[in-house]
C-alpha positions as CSV (number, residue, x, y, z in Angstrom):
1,X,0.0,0.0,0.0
2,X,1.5,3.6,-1.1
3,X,1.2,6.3,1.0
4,X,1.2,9.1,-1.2
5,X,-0.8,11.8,0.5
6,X,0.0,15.3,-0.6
7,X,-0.5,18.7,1.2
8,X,-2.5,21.0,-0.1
9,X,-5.0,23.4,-0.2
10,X,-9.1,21.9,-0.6
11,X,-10.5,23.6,-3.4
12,X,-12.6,25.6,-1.0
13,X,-10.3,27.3,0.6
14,X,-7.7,28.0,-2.1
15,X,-6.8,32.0,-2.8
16,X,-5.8,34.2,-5.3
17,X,-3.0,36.5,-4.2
18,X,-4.3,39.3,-2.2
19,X,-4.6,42.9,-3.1
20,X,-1.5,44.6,-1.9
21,X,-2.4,46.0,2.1
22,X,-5.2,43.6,2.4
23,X,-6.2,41.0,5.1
24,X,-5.0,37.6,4.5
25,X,-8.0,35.1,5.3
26,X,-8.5,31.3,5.3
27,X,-11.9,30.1,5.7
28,X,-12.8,26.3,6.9
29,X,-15.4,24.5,8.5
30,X,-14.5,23.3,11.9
31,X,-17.0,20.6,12.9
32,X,-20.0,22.7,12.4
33,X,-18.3,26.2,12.6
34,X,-17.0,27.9,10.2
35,X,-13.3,29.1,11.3
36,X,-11.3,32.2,10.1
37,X,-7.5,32.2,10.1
38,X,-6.3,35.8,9.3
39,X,-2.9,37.5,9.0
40,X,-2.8,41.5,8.8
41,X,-0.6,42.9,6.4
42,X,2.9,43.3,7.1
43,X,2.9,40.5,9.8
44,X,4.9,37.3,9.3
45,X,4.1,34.2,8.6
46,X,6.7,33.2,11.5
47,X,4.2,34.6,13.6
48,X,2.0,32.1,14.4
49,X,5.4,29.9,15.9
50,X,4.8,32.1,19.0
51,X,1.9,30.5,20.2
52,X,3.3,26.8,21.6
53,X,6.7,28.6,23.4
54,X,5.0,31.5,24.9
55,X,1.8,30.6,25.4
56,X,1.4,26.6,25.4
57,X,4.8,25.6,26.5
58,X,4.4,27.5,30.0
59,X,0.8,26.4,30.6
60,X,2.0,22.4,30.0
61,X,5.5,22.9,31.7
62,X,3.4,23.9,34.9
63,X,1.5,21.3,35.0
64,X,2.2,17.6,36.0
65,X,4.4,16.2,32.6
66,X,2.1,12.6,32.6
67,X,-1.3,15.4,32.9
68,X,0.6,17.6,30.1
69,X,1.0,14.2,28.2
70,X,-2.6,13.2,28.4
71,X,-4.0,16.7,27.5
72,X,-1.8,17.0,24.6
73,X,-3.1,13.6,23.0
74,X,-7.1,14.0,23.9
75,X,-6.4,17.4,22.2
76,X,-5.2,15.9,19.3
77,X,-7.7,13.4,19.7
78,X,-10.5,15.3,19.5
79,X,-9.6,17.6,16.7
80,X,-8.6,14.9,14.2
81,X,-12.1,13.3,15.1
82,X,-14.1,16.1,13.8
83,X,-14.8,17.1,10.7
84,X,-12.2,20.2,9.6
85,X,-9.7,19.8,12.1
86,X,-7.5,17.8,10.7
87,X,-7.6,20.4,8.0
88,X,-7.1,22.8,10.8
89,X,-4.2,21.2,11.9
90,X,-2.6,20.7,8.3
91,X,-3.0,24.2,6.9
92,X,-1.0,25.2,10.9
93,X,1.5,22.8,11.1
94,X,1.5,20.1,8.1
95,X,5.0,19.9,6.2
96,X,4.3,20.2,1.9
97,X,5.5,16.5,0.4
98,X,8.7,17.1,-1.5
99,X,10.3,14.6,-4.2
100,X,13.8,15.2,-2.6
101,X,12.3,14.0,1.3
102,X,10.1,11.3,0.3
103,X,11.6,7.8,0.9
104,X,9.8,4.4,-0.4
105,X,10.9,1.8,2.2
106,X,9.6,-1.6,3.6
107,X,7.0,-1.6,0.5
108,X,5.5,1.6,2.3
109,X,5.8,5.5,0.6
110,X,7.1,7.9,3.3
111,X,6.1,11.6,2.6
112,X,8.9,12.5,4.5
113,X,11.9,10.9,6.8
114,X,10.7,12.3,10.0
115,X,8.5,9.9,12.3
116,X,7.0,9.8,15.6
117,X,8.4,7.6,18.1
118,X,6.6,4.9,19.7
119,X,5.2,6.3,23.8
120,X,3.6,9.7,22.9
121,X,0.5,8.1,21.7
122,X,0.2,4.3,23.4
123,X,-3.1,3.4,22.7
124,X,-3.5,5.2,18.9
125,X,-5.8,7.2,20.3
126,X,-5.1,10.7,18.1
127,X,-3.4,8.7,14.7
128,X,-5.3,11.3,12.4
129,X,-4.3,14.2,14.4
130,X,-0.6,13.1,14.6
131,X,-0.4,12.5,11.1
132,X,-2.0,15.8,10.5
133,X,1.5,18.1,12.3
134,X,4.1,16.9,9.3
135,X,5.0,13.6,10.7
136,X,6.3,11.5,7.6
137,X,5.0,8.0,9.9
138,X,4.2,7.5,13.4
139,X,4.6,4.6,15.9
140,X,1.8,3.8,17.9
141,X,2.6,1.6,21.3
142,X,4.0,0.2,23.2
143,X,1.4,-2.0,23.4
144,X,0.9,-5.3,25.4
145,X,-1.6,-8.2,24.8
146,X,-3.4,-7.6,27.9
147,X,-3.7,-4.2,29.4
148,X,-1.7,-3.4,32.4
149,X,-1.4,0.3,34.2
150,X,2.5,0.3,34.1
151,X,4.8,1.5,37.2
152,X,3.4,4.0,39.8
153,X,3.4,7.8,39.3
154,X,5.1,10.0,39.4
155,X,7.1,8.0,36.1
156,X,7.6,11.6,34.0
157,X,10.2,13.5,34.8
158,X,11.3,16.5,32.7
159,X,14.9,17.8,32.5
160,X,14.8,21.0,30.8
161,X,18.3,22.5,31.0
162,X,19.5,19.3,29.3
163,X,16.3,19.3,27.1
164,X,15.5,16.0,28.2
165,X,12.9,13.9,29.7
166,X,13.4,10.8,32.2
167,X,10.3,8.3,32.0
168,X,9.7,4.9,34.0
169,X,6.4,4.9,32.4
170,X,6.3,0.6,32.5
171,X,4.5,0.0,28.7
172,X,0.6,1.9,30.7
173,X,-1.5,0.8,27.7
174,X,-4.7,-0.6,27.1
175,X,-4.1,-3.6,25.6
176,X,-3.9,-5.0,21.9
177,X,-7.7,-5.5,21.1
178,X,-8.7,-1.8,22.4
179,X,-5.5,-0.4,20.1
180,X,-7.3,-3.0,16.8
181,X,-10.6,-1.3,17.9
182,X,-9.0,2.8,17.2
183,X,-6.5,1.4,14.2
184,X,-9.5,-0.7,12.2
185,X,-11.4,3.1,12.2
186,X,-8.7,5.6,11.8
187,X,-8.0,7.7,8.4
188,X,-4.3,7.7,8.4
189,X,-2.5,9.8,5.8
190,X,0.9,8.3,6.8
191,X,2.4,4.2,7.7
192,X,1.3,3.5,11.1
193,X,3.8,1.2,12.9
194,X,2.8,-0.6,15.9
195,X,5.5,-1.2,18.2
196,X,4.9,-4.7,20.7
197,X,5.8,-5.6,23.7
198,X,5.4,-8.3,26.5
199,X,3.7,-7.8,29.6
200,X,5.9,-7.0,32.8
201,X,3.8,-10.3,34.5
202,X,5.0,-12.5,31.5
203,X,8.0,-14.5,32.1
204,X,10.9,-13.7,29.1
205,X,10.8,-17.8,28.6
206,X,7.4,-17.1,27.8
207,X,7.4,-13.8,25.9
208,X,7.5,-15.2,22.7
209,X,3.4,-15.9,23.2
210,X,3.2,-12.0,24.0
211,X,4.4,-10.7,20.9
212,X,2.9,-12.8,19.2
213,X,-0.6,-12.4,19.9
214,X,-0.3,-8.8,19.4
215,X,0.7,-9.8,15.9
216,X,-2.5,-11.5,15.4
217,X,-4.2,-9.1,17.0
218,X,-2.6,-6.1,15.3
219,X,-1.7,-7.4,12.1
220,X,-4.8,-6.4,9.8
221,X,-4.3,-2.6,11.5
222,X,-0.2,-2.1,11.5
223,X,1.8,-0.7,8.4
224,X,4.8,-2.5,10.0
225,X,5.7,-3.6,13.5
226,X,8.4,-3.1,15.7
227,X,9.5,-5.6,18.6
228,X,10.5,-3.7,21.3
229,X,13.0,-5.2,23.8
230,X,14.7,-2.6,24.7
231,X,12.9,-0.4,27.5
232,X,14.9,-0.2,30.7
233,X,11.2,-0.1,32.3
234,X,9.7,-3.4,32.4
235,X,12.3,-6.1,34.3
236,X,14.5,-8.5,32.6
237,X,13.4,-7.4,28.9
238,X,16.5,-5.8,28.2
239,X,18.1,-9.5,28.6
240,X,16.1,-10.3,25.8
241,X,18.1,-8.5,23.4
242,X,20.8,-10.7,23.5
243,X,22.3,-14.5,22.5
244,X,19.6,-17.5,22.4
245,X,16.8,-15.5,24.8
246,X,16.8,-13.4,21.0
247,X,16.9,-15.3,18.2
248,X,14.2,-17.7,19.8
249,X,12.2,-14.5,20.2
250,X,12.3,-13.7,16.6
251,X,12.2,-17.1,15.4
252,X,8.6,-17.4,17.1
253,X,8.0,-13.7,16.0
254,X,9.3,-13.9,12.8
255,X,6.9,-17.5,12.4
256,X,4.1,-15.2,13.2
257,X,4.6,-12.7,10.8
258,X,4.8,-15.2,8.1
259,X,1.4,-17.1,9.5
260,X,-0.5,-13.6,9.3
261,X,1.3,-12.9,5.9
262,X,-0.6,-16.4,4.1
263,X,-3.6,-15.7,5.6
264,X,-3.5,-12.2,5.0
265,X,-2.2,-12.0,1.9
266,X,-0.3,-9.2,2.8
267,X,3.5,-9.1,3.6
268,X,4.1,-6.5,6.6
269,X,7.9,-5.2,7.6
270,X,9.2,-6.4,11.8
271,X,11.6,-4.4,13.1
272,X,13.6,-4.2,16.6
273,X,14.2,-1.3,18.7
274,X,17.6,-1.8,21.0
275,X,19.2,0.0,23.5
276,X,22.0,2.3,23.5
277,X,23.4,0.9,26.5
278,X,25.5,-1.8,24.8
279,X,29.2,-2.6,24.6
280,X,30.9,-3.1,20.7
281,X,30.7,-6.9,21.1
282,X,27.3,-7.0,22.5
283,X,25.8,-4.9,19.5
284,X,27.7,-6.7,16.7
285,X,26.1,-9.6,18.4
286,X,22.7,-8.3,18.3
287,X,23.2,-7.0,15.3
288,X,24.5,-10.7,13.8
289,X,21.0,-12.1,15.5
290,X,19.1,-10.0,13.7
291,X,20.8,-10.6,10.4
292,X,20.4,-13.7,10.9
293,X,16.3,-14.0,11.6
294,X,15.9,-12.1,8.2
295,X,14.3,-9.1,10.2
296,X,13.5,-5.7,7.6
297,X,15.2,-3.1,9.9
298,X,16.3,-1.3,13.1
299,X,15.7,1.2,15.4
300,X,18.5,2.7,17.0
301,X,17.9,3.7,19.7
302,X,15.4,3.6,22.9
303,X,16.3,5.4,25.6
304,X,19.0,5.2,27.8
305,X,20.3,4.4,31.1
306,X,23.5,6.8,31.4
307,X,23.4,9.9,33.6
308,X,26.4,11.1,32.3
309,X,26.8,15.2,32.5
310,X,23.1,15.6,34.0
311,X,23.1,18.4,36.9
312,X,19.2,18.6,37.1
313,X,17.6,17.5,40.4
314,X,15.4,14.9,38.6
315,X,19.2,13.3,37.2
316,X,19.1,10.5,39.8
317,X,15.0,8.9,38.8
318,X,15.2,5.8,37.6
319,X,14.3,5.1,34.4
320,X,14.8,5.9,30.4
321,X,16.1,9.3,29.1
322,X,15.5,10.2,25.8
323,X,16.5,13.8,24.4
324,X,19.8,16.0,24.0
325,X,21.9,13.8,25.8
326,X,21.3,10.3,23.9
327,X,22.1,12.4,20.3
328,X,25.6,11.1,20.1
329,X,25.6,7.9,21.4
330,X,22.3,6.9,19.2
331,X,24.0,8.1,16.0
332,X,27.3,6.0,17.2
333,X,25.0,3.0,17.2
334,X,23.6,3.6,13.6
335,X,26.9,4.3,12.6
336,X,28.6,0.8,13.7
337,X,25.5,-1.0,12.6
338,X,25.7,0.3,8.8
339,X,29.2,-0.7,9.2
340,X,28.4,-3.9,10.0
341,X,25.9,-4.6,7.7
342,X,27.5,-3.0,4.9
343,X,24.3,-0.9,4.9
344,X,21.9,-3.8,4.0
345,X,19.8,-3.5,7.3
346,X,17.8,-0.2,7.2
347,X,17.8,1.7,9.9
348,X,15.6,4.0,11.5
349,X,17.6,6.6,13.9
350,X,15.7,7.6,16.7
351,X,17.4,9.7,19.6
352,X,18.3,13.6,20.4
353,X,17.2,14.8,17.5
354,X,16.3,19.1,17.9
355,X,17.1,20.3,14.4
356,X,18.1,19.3,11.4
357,X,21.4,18.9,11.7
358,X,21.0,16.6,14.6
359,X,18.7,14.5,11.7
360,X,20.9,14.8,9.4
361,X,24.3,13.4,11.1
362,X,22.1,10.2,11.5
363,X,21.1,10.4,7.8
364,X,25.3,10.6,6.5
365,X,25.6,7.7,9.8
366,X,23.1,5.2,7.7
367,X,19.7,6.1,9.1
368,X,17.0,5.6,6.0
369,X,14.3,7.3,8.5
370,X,14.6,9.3,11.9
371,X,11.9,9.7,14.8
372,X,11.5,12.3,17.3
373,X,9.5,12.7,20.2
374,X,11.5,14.7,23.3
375,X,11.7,17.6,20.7
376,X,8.2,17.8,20.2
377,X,7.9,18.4,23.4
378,X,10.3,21.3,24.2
379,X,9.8,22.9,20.5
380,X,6.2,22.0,19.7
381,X,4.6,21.2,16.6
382,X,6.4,23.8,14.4
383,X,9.2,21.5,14.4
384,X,8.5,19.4,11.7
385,X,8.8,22.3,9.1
386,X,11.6,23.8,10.8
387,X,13.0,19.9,10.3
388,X,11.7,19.7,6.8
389,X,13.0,22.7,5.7
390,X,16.7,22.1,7.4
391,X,16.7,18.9,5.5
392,X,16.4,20.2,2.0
393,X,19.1,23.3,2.9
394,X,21.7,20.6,3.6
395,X,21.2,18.2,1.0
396,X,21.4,21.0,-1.5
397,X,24.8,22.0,-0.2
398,X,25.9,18.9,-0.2
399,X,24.8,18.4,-3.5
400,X,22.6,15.6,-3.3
401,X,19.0,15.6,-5.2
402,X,17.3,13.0,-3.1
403,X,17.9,12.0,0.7
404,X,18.9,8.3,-0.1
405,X,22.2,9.1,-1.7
406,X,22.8,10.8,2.0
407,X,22.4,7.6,3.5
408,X,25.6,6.5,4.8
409,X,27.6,9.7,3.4
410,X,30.0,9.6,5.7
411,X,31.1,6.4,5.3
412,X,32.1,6.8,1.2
């Protein structure tokens, strides 16, 4: 299935160019309101960038960051569910398909290489209005085949000298069959991935079973699936990242995938996520495994462990930190595994990524794709275009035409 959704303007709301001095005005319908978007003459488009640091930002960063989290999805939510607003939300915040940013991978069509990662929206609850802010794809998850409530709060913890966040969140999710229930009636303009994972009272001898019933639950619903064994939060999964405990996993995952596929008809991508927190000879090991069960990709990485030059009085929680601080160690990892693999082993780069630059070092490092999520978070929607935009300035002064012959750069 192609994903080949373009922006643009419905024909009732497109413009001609407006008499010189005269108010700039979209008109939409908004459920059943009509909406007016204006812009006086002389002010700048830049303007509207205002309204998440200066007025949203210091309402959410007041509040409680798992509260924040919650609003921020129901909000999303809701306005994707109602007719106009993900129109709303595209003609604010939606990123223009270019041919240079587009990537065709795993069988899907990517309208750009920046995704969500998976933890911002667990239980694809706002799918339509995610897809609506310029995200290129989107992970939903992590889900589990039963629901559980994950680790007690507080399990959010924001860092925001080092622009990070620290979460012990525990996969909170409601379960495989609610997430089929959303995902079967979602419009989704972009691949949906559905990343899997076990639940924290399922043994790891038996958490083979886990993943794959959310493979038969999930797989009419899921673009491609990502088994996630990496999160520092639920006990013992990390161990399952490594030796025998892994390729038994994928060799009972990777039988599922191919059960689904013949009765399906339909051939779906699996992917792992893995930790940063690995040693040389531990990831070339993981890294052999995976080669070895014939799974489509990577994402490197989750979040990490390490403290290391954190001064912020939340530096000591337990738990994952994702943001600033993981940027260079997560494009080390995508940078040893393309060497490894010889670059046959997509890779999807996921970690400290603010600006473009930060995207693009994982693009010339062998990333094919790159997901964000603490930078949504400090910078707001808006950064997607700021992203987009980045991305095309510096393959243009590198002089490549299209972002694949980036891929690996600095490794030629």
């Amino acid at each position: 299935m192609r994903f080949q959704q373009k922006y643009y303007t419905p024909a009732h709301t497109r413009r001609t160019a407006p008499a010189e001095g005269a108010r700039q005005t979209k008109t939409f319908l908004l459920g059943r309101k009509r909406l007016e978007l204006r812009r006086n003459p002389g002010t700048p488009r830049g303007a509207r960038t205002v309204l998440y640091p200066y007025v949203a930002k210091p309402l959410f960063f007041k509040m409680d960051p798992e509260k924040a989290h919650h609003l921020v999805v129901g909000g999303l939510a809701k306005t994707g569910g109602v007719p106009g607003g993900s129109s709303a939300l595209r003609l604010m915040y939606g990123v223009p398909e270019t041919p240079e940013l587009a990537v065709d991978l795993f069988g899907l069509h990517f309208p750009s290489p920046v995704g969500l990662a998976a933890g911002l929206d667990k239980n694809a609850q706002a799918v339509e209005g995610f897809s609506s802010i310029g995200f290129g794809f989107m992970e939903v998850g992590t889900v589990t085949p039963r629901p559980q409530p994950g680790n007690e709060q507080p399990r959010l913890f924001r860092l925001p000298e080092d622009e990070a966040l620290i979460n012990r969140m525990g996969f909170n999710n409601e379960g495989a069959a609610a997430m089929a229930g959303r995902l079967k009636k979602a419009r989704r303009r972009i691949p949906v991935a559905v990343n899997i994972g076990r639940n924290k009272t399922t043994p790891n001898e038996a958490a083979h079973d886990d993943y794959r019933e959310c493979i038969r639950t999930l797989y009419p619903y899921g673009d491609f699936f990502v088994v996630n064994i990496s999160s520092p939060n639920t006990p013992g999964l990390r161990s399952l990242q490594h030796g025998e405990e892994l390729a038994a996993l994928l060799a009972g995952v990777r039988e599922e995938m191919e059960l689904q596929r013949d009765k399906s008809g339909r051939l779906k991508s699996l992917l792992v996520k893995i930790a940063p927190d690995l040693s040389s000879e531990e990831l070339e090991g993981i890294v052999h495994t995976l080669t070895e069960a014939r799974v489509d990709g990577v994402i490197a990485t989750n979040t990490t462990i390490s403290r290391e030059g954190l001064t912020h009085r939340h530096a000591g929680e337990t738990g994952g930190l994702s943001g600033r601080p993981l940027a260079k160690r997560s494009t080390e990892i995508i940078s040893a595994i393309y060497r490894q693999t010889g670059g046959r082993l997509p890779i999807i780069g996921s970690g400290g990524i603010f600006t473009a630059r930060d995207a693009y070092d994982k693009i010339r490092a062998g990333a094919s794709l790159v997901e964000i999520y603490t930078a949504l978070i400090y910078e707001g929607p808006e950064v997607n275009r700021r992203l987009h935009a980045g991305l095309r300035n510096l393959l243009r002064r590198d002089g490549f035409g299209h972002i694949s012959e980036a891929v690996g750069a600095d490794h030629r």
